[in-house]
Biopython code that builds the backbone (N, CA, C, O; Angstrom):
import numpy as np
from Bio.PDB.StructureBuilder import StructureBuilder

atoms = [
    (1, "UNK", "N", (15.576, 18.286, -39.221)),
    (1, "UNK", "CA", (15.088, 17.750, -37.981)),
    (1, "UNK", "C", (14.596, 16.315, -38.239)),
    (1, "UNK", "O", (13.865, 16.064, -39.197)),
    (2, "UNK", "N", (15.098, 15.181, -37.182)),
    (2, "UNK", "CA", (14.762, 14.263, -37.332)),
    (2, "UNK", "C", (13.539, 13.681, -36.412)),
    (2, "UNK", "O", (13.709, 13.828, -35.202)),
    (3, "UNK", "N", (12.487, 13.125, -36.771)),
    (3, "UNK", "CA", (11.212, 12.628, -36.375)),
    (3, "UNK", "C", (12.062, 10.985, -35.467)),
    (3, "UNK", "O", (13.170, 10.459, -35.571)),
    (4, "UNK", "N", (10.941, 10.708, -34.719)),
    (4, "UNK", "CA", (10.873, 9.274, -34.451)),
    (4, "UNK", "C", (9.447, 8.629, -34.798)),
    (4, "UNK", "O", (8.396, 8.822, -34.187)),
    (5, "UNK", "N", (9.632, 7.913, -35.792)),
    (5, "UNK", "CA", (8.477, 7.590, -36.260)),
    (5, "UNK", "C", (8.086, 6.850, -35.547)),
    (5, "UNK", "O", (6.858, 6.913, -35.604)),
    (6, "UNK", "N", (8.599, 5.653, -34.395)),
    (6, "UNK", "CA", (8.198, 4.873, -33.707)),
    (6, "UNK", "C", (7.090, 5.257, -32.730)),
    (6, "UNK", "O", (6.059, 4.644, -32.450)),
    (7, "UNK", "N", (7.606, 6.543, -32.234)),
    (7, "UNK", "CA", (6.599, 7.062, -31.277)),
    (7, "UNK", "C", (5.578, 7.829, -31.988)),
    (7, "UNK", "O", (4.617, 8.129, -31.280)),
    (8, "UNK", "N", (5.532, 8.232, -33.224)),
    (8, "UNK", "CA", (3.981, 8.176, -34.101)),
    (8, "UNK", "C", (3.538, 7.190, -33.575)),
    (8, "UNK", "O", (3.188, 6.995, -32.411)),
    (9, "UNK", "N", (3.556, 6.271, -34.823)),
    (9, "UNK", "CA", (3.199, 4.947, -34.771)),
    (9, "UNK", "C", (2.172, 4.356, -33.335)),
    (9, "UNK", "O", (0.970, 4.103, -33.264)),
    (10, "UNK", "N", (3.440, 4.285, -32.168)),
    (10, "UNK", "CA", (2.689, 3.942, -30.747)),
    (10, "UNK", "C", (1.536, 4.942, -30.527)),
    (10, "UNK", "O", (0.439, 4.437, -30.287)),
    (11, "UNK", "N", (1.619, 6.239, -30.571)),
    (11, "UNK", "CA", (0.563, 7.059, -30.181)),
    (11, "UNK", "C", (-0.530, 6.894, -31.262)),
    (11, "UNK", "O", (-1.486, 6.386, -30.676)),
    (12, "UNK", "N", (-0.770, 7.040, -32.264)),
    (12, "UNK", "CA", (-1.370, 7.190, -33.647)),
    (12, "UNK", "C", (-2.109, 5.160, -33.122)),
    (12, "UNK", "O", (-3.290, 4.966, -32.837)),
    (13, "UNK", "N", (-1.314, 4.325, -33.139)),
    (13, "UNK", "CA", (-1.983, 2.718, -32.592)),
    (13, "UNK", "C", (-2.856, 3.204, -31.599)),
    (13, "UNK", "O", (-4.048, 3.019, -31.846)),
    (14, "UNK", "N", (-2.519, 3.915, -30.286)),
    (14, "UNK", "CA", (-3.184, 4.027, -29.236)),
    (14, "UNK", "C", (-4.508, 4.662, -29.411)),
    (14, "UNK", "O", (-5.607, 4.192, -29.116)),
    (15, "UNK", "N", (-4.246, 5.718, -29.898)),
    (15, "UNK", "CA", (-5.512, 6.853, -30.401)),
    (15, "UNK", "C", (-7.004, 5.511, -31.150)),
    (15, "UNK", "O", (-8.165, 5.437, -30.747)),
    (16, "UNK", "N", (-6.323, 4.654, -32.301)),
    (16, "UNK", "CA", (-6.788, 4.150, -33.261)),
    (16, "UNK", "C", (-7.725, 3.257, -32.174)),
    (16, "UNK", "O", (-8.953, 3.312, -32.247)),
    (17, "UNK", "N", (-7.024, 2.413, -31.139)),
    (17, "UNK", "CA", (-7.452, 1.242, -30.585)),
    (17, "UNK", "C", (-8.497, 1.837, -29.389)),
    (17, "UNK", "O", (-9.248, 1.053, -28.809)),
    (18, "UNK", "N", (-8.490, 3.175, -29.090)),
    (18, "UNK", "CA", (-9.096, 3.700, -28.101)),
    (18, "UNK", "C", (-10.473, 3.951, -28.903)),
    (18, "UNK", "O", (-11.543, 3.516, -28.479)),
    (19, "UNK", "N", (-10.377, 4.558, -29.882)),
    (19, "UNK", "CA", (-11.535, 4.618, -30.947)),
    (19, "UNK", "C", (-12.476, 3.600, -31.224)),
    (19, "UNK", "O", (-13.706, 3.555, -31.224)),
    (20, "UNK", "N", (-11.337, 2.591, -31.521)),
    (20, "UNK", "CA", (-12.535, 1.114, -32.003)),
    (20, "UNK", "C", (-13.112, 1.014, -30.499)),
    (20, "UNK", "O", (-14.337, 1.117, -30.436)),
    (21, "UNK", "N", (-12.510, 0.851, -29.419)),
    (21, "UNK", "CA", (-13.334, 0.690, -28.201)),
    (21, "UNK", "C", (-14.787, 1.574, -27.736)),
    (21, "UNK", "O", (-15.826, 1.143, -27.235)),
    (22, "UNK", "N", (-14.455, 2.759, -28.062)),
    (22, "UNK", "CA", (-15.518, 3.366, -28.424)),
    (22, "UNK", "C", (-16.566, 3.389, -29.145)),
    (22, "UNK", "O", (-17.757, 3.472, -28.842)),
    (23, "UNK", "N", (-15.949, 3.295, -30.285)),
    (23, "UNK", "CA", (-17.113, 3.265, -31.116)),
    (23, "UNK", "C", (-18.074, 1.902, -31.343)),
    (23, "UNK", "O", (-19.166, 2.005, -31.901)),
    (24, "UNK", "N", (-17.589, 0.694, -30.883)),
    (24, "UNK", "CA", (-18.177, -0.393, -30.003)),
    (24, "UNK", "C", (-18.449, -0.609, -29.074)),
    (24, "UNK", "O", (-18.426, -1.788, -28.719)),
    (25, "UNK", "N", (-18.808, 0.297, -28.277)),
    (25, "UNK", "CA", (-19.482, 0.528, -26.967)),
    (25, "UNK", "C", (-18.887, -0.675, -26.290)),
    (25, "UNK", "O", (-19.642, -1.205, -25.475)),
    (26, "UNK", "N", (-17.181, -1.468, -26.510)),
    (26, "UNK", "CA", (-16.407, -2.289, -25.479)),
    (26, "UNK", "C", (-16.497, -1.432, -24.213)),
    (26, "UNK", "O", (-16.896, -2.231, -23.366)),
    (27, "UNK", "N", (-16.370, -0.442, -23.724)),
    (27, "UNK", "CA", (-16.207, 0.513, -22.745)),
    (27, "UNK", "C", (-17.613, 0.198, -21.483)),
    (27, "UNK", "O", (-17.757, -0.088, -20.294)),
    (28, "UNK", "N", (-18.534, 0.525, -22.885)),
    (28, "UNK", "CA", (-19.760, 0.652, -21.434)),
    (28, "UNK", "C", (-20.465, -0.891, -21.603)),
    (28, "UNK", "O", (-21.532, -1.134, -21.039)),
    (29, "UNK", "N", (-19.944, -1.649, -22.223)),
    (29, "UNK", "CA", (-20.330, -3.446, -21.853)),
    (29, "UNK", "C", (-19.445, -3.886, -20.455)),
    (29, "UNK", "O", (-19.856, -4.444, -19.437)),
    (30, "UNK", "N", (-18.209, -3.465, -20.769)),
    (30, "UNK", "CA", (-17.380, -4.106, -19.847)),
    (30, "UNK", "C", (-17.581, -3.439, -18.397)),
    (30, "UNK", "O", (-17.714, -4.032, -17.327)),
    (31, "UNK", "N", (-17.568, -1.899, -18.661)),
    (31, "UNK", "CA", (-18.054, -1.564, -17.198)),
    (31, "UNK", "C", (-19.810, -1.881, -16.591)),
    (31, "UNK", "O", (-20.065, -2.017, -15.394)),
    (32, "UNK", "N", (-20.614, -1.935, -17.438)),
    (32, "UNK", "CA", (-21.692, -2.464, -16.686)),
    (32, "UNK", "C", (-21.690, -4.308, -16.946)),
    (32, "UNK", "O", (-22.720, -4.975, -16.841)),
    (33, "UNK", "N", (-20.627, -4.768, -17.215)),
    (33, "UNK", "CA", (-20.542, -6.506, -16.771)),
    (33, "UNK", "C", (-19.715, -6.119, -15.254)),
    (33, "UNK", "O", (-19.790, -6.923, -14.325)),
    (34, "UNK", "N", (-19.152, -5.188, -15.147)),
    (34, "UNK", "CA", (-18.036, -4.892, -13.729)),
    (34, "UNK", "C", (-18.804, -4.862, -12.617)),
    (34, "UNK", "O", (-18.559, -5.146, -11.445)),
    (35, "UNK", "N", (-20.191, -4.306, -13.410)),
    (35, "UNK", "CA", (-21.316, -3.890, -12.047)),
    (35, "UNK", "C", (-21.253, -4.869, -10.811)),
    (35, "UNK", "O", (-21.507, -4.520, -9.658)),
    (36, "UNK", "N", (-20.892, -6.108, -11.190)),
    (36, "UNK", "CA", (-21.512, -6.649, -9.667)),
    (36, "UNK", "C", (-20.262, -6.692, -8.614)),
    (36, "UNK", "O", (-20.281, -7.185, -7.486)),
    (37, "UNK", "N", (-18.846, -5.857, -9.474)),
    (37, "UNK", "CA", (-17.910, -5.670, -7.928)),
    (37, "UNK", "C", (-18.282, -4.672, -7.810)),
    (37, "UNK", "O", (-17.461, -3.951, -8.376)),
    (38, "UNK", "N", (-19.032, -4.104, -7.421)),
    (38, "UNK", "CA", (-19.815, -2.651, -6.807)),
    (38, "UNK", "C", (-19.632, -3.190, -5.380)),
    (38, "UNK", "O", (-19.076, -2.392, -4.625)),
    (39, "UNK", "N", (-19.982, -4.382, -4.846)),
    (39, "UNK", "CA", (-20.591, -4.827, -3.545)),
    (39, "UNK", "C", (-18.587, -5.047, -2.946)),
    (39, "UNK", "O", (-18.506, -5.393, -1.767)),
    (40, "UNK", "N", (-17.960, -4.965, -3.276)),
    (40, "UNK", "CA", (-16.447, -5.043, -2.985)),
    (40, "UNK", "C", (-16.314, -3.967, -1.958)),
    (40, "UNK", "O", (-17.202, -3.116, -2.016)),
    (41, "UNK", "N", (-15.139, -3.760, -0.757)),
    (41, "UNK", "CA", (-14.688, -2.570, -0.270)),
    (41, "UNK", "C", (-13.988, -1.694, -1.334)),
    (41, "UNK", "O", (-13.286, -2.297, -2.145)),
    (42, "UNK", "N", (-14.080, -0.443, -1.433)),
    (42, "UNK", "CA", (-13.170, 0.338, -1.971)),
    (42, "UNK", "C", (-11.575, 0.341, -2.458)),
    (42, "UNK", "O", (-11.055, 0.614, -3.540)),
    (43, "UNK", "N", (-11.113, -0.022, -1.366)),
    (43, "UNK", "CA", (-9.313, -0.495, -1.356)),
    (43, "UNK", "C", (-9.048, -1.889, -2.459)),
    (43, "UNK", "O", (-8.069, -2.078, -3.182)),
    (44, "UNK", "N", (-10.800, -3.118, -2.227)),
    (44, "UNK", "CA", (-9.797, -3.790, -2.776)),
    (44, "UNK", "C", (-10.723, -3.880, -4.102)),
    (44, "UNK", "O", (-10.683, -5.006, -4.598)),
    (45, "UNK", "N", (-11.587, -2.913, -4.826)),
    (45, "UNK", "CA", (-11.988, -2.511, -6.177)),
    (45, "UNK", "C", (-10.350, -1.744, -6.747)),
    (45, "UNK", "O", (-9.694, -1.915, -7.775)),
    (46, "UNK", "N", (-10.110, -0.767, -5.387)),
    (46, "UNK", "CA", (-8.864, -0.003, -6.459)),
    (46, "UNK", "C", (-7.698, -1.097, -6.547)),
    (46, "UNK", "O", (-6.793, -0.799, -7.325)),
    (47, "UNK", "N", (-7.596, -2.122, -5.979)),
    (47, "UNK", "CA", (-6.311, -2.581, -6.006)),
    (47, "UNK", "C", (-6.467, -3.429, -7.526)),
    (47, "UNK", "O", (-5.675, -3.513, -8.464)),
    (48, "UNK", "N", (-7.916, -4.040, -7.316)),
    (48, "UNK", "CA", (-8.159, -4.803, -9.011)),
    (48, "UNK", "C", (-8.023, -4.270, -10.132)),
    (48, "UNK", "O", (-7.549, -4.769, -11.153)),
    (49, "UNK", "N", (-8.590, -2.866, -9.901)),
    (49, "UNK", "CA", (-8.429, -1.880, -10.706)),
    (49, "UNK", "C", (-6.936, -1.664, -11.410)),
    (49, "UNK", "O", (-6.667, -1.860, -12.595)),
    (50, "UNK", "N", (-6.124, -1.250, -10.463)),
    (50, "UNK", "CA", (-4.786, -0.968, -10.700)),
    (50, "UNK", "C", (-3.608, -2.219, -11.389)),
    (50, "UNK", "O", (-2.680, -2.161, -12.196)),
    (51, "UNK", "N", (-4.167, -3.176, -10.667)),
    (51, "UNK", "CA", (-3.549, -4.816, -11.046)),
    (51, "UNK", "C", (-4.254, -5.063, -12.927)),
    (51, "UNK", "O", (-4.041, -6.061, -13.616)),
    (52, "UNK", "N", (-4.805, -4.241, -13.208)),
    (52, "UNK", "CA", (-5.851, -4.754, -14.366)),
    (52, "UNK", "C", (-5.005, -3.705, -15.423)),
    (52, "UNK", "O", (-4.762, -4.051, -16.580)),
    (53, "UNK", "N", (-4.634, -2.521, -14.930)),
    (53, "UNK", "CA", (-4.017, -1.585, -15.856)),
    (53, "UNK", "C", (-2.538, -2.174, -15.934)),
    (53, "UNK", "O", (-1.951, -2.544, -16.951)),
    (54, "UNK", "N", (-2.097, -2.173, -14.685)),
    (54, "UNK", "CA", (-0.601, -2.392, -14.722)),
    (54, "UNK", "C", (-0.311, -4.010, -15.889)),
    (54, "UNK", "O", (0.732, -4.187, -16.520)),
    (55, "UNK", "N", (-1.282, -4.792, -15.900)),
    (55, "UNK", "CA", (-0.775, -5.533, -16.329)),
    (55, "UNK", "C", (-1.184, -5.428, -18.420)),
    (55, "UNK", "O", (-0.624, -6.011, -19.349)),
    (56, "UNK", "N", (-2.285, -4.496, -18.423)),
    (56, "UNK", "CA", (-2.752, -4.094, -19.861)),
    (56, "UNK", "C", (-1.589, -3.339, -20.375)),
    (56, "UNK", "O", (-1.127, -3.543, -21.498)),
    (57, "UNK", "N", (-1.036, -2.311, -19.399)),
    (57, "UNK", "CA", (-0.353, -1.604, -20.107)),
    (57, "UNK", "C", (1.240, -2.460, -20.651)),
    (57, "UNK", "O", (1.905, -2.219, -21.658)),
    (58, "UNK", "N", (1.475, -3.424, -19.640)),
    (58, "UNK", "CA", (2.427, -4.731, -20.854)),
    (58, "UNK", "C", (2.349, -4.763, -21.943)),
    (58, "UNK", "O", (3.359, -4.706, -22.644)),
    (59, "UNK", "N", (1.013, -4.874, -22.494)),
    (59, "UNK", "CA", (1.076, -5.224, -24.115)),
    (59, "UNK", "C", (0.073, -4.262, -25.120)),
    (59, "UNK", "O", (-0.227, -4.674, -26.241)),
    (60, "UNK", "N", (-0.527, -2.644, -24.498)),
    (60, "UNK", "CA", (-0.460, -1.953, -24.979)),
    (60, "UNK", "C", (0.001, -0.506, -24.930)),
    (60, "UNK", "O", (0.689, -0.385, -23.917)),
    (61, "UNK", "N", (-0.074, 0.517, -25.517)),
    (61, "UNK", "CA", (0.615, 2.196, -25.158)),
    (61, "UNK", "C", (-0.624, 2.350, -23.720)),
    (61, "UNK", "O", (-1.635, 1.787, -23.301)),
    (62, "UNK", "N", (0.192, 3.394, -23.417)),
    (62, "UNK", "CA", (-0.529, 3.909, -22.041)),
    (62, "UNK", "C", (-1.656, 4.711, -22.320)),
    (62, "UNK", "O", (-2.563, 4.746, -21.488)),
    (63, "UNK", "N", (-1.750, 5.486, -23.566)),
    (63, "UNK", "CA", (-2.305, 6.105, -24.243)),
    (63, "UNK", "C", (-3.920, 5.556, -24.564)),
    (63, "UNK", "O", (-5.034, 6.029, -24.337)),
    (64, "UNK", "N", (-3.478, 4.461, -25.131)),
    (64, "UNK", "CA", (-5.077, 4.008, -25.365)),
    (64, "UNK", "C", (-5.174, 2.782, -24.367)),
    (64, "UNK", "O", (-5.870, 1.925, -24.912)),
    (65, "UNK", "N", (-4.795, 2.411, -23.260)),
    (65, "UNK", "CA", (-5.309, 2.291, -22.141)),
    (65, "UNK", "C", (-5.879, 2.977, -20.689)),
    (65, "UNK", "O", (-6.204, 2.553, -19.580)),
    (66, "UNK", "N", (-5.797, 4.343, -21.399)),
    (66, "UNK", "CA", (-6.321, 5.299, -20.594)),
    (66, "UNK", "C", (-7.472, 5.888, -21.128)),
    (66, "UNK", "O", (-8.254, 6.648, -20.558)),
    (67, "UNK", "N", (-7.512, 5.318, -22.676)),
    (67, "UNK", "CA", (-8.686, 5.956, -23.437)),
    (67, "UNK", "C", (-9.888, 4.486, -23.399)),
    (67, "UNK", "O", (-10.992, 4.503, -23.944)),
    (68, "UNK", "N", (-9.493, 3.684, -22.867)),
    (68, "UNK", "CA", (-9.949, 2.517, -22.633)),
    (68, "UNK", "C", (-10.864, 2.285, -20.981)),
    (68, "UNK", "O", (-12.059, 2.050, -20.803)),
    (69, "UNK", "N", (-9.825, 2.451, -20.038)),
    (69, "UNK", "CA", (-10.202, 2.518, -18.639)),
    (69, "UNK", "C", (-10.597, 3.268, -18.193)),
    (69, "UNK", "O", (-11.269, 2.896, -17.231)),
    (70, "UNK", "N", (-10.584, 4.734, -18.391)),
    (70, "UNK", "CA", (-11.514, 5.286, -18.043)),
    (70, "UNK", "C", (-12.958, 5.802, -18.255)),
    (70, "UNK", "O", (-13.474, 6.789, -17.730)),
    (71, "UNK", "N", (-13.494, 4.939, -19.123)),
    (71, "UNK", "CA", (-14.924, 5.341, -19.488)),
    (71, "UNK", "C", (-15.252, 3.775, -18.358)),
    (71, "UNK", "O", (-16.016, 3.749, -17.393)),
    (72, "UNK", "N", (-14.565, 2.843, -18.785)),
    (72, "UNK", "CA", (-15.125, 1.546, -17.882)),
    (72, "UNK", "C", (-14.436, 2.061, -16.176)),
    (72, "UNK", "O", (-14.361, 1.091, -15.421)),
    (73, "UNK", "N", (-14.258, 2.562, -15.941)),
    (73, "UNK", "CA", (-14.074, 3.057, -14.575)),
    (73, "UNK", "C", (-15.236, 4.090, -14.207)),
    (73, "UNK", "O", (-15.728, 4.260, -13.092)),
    (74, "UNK", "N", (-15.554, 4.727, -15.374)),
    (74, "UNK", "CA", (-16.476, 5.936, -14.461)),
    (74, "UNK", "C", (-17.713, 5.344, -14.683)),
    (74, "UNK", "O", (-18.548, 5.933, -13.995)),
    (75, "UNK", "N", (-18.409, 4.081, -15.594)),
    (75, "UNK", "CA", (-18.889, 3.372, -15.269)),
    (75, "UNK", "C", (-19.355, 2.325, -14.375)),
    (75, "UNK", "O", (-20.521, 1.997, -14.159)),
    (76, "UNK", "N", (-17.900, 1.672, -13.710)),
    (76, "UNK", "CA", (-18.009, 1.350, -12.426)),
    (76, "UNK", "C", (-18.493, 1.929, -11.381)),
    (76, "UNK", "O", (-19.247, 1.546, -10.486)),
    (77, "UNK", "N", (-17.801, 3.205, -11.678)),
    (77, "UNK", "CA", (-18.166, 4.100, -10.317)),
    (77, "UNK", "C", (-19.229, 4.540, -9.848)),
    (77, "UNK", "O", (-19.406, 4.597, -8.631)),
    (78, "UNK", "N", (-20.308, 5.007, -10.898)),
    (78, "UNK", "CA", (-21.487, 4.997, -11.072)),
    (78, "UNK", "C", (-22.516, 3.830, -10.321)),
    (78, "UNK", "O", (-23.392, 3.882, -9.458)),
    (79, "UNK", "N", (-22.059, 3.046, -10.932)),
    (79, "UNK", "CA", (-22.590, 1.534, -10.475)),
    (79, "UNK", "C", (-22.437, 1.639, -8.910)),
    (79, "UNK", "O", (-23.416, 1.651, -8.163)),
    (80, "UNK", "N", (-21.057, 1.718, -8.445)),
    (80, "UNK", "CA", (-20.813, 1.611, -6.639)),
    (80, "UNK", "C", (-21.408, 2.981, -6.202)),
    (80, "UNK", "O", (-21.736, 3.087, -5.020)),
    (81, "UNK", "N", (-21.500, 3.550, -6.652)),
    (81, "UNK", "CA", (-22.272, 5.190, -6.349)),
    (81, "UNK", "C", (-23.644, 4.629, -5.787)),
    (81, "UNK", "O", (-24.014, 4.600, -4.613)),
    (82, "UNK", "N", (-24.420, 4.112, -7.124)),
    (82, "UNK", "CA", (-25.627, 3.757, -6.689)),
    (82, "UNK", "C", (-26.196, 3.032, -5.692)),
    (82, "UNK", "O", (-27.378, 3.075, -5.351)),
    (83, "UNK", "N", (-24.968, 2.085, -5.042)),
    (83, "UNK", "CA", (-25.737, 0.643, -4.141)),
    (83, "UNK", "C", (-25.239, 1.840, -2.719)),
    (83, "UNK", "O", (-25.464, 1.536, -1.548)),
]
sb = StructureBuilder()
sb.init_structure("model")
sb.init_model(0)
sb.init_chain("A")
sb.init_seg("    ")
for serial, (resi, resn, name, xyz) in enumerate(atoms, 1):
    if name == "N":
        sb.init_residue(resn, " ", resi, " ")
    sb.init_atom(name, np.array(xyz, "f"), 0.0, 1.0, " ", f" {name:<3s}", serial, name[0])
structure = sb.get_structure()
């Protein structure tokens, strides 16, 4: 049986880069610097939102941009929860 090591590699990068974000609290800096589009409508937080992934996921796996955006999203959310 033959492996594709490439898609290690991408997942195993993703996992790695989602980690360092973590474990440098990049996650909950960036979502409480996000805090002040709290005061935004809804539609056009998600549209920034979405414009911000679509264009991350260009130049990394989907994988650890999901292990990335969503801690700074439920951070956001929190934030617009509160006001």
């Amino acid at each position: 049986m033959r492996h594709s090591w490439g898609l290690l590699y991408l997942l195993a990068g993703g996992f790695a880069l989602a980690e360092g974000a973590s474990k440098s609290h990049f996650a909950s800096y960036v979502g409480a610097s996000l805090s002040v589009l709290s005061v935004l409508p809804p539609w056009l937080l998600q549209l920034i939102c979405f414009c911000v992934a679509v264009f991350c996921t260009a130049f990394t796996s989907n994988v650890a941009m999901c292990n990335i955006l969503i801690p700074i999203l439920i951070n956001l959310v929190s934030a617009y929860l509160e006001n």
